[in-house]
Each structure stands twice: as C-alpha cells, then as structure tokens.
N, C-alpha and C positions, 0 to 999 in steps of 0.2 A: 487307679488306672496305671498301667505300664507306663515306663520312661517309655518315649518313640526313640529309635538311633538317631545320637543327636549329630544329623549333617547339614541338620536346616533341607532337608529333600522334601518330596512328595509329601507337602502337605496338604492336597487334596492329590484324589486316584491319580495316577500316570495315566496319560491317552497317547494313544500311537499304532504304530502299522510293524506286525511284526511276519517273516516270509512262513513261519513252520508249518501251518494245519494246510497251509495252500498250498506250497510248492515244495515240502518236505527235503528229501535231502537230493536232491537233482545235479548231477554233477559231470553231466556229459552236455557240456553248451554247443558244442558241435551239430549233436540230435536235436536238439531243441530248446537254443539260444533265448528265446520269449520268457522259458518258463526256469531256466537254470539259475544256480545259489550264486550268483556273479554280481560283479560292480555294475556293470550294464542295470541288474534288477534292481537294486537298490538307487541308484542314480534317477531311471524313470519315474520309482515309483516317490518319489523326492520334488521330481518336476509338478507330479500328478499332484501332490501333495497341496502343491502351493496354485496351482491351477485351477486346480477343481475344487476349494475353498475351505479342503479337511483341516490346514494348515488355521484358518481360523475359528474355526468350529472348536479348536482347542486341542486337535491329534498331531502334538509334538514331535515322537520319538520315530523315527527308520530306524525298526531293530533288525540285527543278523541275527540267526538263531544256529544251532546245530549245521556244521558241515560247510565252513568258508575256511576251516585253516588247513595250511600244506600238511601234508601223512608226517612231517617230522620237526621237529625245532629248529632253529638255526643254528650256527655254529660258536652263539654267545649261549645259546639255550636259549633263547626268545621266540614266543610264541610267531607264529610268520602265517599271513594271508598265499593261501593256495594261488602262486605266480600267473598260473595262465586264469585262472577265473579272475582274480583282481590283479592286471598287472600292474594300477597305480598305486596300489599298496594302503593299507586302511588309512592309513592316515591324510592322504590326499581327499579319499572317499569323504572323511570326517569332514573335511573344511569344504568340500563341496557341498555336503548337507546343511554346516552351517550356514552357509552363505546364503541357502535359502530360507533361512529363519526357523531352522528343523534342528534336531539331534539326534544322534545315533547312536543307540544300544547295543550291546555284540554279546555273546554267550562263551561262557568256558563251565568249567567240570570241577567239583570239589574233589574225585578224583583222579585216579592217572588215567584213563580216557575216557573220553565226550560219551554222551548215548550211543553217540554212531561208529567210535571209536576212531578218534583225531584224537590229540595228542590232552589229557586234562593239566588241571592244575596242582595236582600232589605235589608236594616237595617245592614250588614254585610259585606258592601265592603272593610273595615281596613282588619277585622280579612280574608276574604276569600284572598286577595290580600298576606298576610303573610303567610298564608296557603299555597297558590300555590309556594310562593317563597323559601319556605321553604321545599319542596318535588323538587326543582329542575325545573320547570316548565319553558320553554321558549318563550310560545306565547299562550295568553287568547284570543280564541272566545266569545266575549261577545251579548248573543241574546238578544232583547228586548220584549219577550212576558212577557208578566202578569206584565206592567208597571204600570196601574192607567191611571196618566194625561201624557200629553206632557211632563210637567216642570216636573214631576217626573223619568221619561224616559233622557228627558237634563240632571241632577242634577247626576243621578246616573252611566250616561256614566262621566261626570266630574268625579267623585268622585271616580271610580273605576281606570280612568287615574293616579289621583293626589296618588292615596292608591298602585298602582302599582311600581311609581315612589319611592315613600318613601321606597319602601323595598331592594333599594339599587342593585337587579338583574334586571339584560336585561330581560325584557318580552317584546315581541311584540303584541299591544293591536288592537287589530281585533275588530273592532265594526260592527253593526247593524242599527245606530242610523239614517241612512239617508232613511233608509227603511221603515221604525214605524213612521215618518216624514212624508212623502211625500202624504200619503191620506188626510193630512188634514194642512201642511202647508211646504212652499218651504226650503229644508236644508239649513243652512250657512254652507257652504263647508268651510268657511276662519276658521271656529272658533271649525269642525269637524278635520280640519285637525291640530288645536293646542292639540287636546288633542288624536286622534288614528291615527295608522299605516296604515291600511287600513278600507274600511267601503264601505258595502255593499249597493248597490243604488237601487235592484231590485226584483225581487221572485227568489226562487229555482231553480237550475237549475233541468230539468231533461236530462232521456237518450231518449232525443227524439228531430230530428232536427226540430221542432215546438217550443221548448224550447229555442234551440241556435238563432232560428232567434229572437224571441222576444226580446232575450237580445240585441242583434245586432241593432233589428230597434228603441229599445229606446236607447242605445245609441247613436245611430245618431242623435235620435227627440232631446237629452237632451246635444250634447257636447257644444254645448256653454259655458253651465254651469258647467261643469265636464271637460274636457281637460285640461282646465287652471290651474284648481288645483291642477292634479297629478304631482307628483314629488319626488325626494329623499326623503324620512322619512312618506311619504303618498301615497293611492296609493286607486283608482280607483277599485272594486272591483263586476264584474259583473255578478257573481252569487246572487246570494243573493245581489248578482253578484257573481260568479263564476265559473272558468271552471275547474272553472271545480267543493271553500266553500265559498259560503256561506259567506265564502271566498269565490272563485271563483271557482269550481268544476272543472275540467278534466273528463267528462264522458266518453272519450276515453278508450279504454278495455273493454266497458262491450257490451251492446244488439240492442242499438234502433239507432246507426249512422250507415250509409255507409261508406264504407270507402271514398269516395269524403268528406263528413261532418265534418267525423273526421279530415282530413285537414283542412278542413276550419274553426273546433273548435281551431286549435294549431294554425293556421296562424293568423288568427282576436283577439285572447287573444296576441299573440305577440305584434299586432301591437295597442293594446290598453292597452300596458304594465301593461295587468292586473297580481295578483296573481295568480300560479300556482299551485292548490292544485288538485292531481289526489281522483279523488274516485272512486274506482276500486277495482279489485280483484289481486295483482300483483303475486301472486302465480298462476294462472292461465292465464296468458295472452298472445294472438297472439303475434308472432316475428315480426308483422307490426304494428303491435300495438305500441309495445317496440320500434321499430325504429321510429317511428312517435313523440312518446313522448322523447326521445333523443336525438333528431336532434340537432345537436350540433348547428348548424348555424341558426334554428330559436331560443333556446333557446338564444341565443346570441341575437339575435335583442329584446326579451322579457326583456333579463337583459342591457341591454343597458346602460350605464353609465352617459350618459347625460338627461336618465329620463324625457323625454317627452310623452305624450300621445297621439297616433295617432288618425286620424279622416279622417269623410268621406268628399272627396272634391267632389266628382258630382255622380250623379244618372243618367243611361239612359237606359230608361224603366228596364230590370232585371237586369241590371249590376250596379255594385257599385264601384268606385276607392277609395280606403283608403291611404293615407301616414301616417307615423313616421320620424319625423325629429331623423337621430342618431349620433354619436359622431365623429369629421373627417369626417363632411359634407357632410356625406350620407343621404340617406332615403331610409326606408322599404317602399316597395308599396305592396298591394295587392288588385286581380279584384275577385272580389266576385260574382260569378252566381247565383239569389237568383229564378231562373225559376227549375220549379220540374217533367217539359214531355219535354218529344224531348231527343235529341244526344247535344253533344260538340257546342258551339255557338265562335266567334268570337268577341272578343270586340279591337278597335281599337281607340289608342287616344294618342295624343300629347303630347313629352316630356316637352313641355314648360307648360302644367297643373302642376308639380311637383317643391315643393318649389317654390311659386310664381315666374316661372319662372326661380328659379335658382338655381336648385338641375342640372340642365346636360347642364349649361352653361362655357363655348362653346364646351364642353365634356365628356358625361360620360359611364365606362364602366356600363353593365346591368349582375347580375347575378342571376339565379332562384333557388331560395332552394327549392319550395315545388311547387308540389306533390315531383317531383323530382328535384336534384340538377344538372344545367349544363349552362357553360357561356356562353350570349348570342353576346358578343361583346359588340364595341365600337360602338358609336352612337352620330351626332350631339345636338346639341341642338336645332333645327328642324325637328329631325328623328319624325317620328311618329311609336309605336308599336303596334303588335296584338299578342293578345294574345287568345287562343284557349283555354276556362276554360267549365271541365262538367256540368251539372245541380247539384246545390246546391254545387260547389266545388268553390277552389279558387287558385289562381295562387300564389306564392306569393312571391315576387322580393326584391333586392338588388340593389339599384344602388349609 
C-alpha cells in the first residue's frame, strides 16, 4: 500500500458543503445577493450548518471554491478576497466558521490562473500556502487549469504539498492532479497519494443522473488501479470526482435527480468511500433530501474506519453488485439498477459471491439501509438473495 501524506489528515473521507456545482461563479451580489460567491453565503450556509444538524451528522468543512478572490494580488503579492463580496476579509470569515464548530476550505490553482481566471498559484506556492494558514484555512482545493506542461503541473502539486506542510497547520490538500494526467499519461496513484488527501480522477459532477452513471462506469472500468490505493490519509475522489467536489459533489438537494438517483448517489459514494462534499442549496432543501443526506447508518459505512474502497464484483446485463469490506468483518453491498424504462426488476444472487466467499460464512445477519432501513434476517452462507431495486435505484445492504 502507498505511504498516505503524512499530515495526520483525512483519515476517514472529508464531509462538507462546498458552493461550486450550485452556485458556480456568481459574482454580481447586487442581481442576486441569495445566490452570489459572497461572505453573506458562506456565513448562512455555516448557521444552517449547525441548525439543521449537518454539523453533526459529521459535514465539517464550508468550502469556497472558484471565483472569491479580487482580479489582482496585493501589493505584498498576497493573494486577497474580492473587497466588496467579502468585506471582512477571509480571515474573519475563518474564525466565524470556527466558532461554530465547522471549517473552511478555500480553492487556489497550481497555475497562474484559477479555472475562471483569478489570480493562481504559480511562482507563489510558499507565500499563498502561508497565506491560507495564516487566515485559519482548514482544507486547500487545489485545481490544475493554466498549468503549462505535465512536469509543471507534477512540480507544483509537490510544491504546494511540501509549502503546506511547513506552515505548521492541518490543512487538508484536495488535489486535481490525476485528472490534468490522465488525457495524456496514466497517474502514479503511489506517489499522488505521498503528497494529497484526496484527488480527483474524473470530470465535474453535474445534477444530472447521466453525470452519476459516468462516474460510476469509469470507476468500475478503472478500479484496479484506484481501489488499492484509497485509504486512511488518501482518498479516491469521484467527482472531479465528486458527490457530490471536485472533491466529490453531493448534487442531492438540487433539480436534475429522482429521488431513486439520489439514493443511489449516497449509496455508491458510501460504498466507494468517496468524499462527501454536498453542493446544494441547504437553506432550501426537501425533508427527503435532509434525511437522505443524514442517514446515519450510510454515512457510517462512508466513514468506515477500516478504509477500504469498495468495488464492483459482477455485471449482469442492467444490474451491478458492488462490496466494501468494513470493520468487524462486515461488508457493505449494494445492487445498482443501471435500466432507465420499465417498473422495479428483481436481481437475485448468491451469498457466497460476497467476500470471496467469506463475508456470510457459515452465517450472516443481512440489513437494508437504503432506500429504506429494515432487517432482513439471518441467512446461510448458501442462502441466496433477491432483491427488488427501481430503475436507476439502488438497494443498499449491511451484512
């Protein structure tokens, strides 16, 4: 197994609320102050946080993403929050989030500008790494657009790890670097996961179940190479990978899922102990929603302590069977229906497929958290089960 970067971070998935897939780069608060990349938005969504019981449920981080800093540097060269969207300045932001038992993560650029074109980090990874640590900053999205070459892109994910480390605070280092990789040469996941927490392997998520399956069927094409290396201190990240940033996004709460989807967005990030970053609107969100995203007992198999990454063990025709080996010699299963006409379909299959045979040897009980929760009993280790999942839904089991 890979070293993880040894910062003592994320060793279980990161959970948090990040603005991108929702509210993208909105930068006229004037037009519409609610939805704009402002302190205002981060502040509420901080209140909401600890109000509405996300804060316990175990979603830590208020992250900034793309599009909070001023068009230029200041006049030390330090990176600077855009004056009239935040006039308290991050760092005030930072201790107000603390104070409510949260953390905030902010985003900069391995190169000289951001995706949206704000000011990146080239030539300024010391100084912006001291910057962030010094406003209180608890976890850097680091993107890779406006790199140059590869080696420039390699050089400058190192360099922002190593400049992170030296300033003495936890920040957890969210990279990009296997994403900006992969068009034109295959990541070393051993030598990504020495130097970031998580790192993103794929495109954007969006709110659209077209979006979740692509994530889903590359990583199946790609776990070979990707299961083995998630782990305590590293972490698999399938938005950008994410479900839900970029991290891994959570599009759950907003427009383009059914509710069958949104299950099988919480169920399949659990069981690929991905990062859980919601982007959403949580001031406005369904009470199914909210329960969907709090599920005690899938977040529980998400955070799983023994930190393995699940994967798909067989395909037949629309049906997919996924495991996670979890701690006390369980496993998460979940039956994925990846068919999109017709009613409820039946998939039926063998306890002895689970844990090469020895997840329900000579007995194990079965219980279902999602859609809903309820015990299925006790069952040989030749029982075989069926499971009854919707179109584009997912069952998603304990045993």
């Amino acid at each position: 197994a890979a070293l993880a970067l040894d910062n003592g971070l994320a060793r279980t998935p990161p959970m948090g609320w990040l603005h991108w897939e929702r509210f993208l780069c909105g930068t006229d608060c004037a037009a519409d102050p609610r939805r704009c990349v402002s302190e205002r938005l981060f502040v509420e969504m901080a209140d909401v946080m600890v109000a509405e019981g996300w804060r316990d449920a175990g979603y830590e981080f208020v992250c900034i993403d793309d599009c909070w800093m001023a068009p230029t540097r200041d006049e030390r060269g330090r990176l600077q929050a855009d004056p009239k969207r935040f006039p308290s300045g991050i760092r005030r932001l930072a201790d107000y989030v603390h104070s409510k038992g949260l953390k905030l993560g902010i985003y900069s650029d391995v190169g000289n500008k951001t995706c949206a074109g704000f000011p990146g980090s080239y030539n300024h990874y010391d100084l912006d790494a001291r910057t962030f640590a010094s406003w209180g900053v608890d976890l850097l999205k680091f993107d890779g657009c406006n790199s140059g070459t590869l080696e420039l892109l390699a050089e400058g994910y190192r360099r922002m790890s190593l400049a992170l480390n030296k300033t003495g605070r936890s920040i957890v280092y969210s990279c990009e670097w296997p994403f900006y990789l992969r068009p034109l040469q295959q990541p070393n996941y051993t030598e990504i996961k020495q130097y970031c927490n998580h790192w993103r392997n794929f495109f954007d998520v969006y709110d659209s179940w077209s979006s979740i399956k692509s994530i889903l069927d590359w990583t199946a094409l790609h776990q070979d190479s990707i299961v083995k290396i998630a782990g305590p201190g590293g972490w698999n990240d399938p938005d950008m990978a994410s479900i839900f940033v970029f991290l891994s996004q959570l599009v759950i709460g907003n427009f383009g899922l059914s509710w069958d989807q949104a299950v099988s967005q919480m169920a399949m990030w659990a069981i690929m102990a991905a990062p859980l970053f919601m982007s959403n609107d949580l001031r406005r969100i369904s009470p199914e929603a909210k329960w969907l995203l709090q599920n005690k007992e899938t977040i529980a198999i998400n955070q799983d302590p023994l930190g393995k990454q699940g994967y798909q063990i067989t395909k037949d025709k629309n049906f997919e069977l996924w495991e996670r080996p979890l701690a006390g010699q369980a496993y998460a299963v979940a039956v994925l229906n990846q068919q999109e006409i017709g009613g409820p379909q039946n998939f039926t299959f063998s306890l002895t497929f689970l844990g090469n045979g020895l997840a329900c040897n000579p007995a194990c009980s079965v219980r279902q958290i999602l859609p809903a929760s309820r015990d299925w009993g006790v069952y040989s280790w030749v029982s075989s089960l069926s499971v009854e999942v919707n179109p584009t839904g997912t069952v998603l089991l304990k045993v």
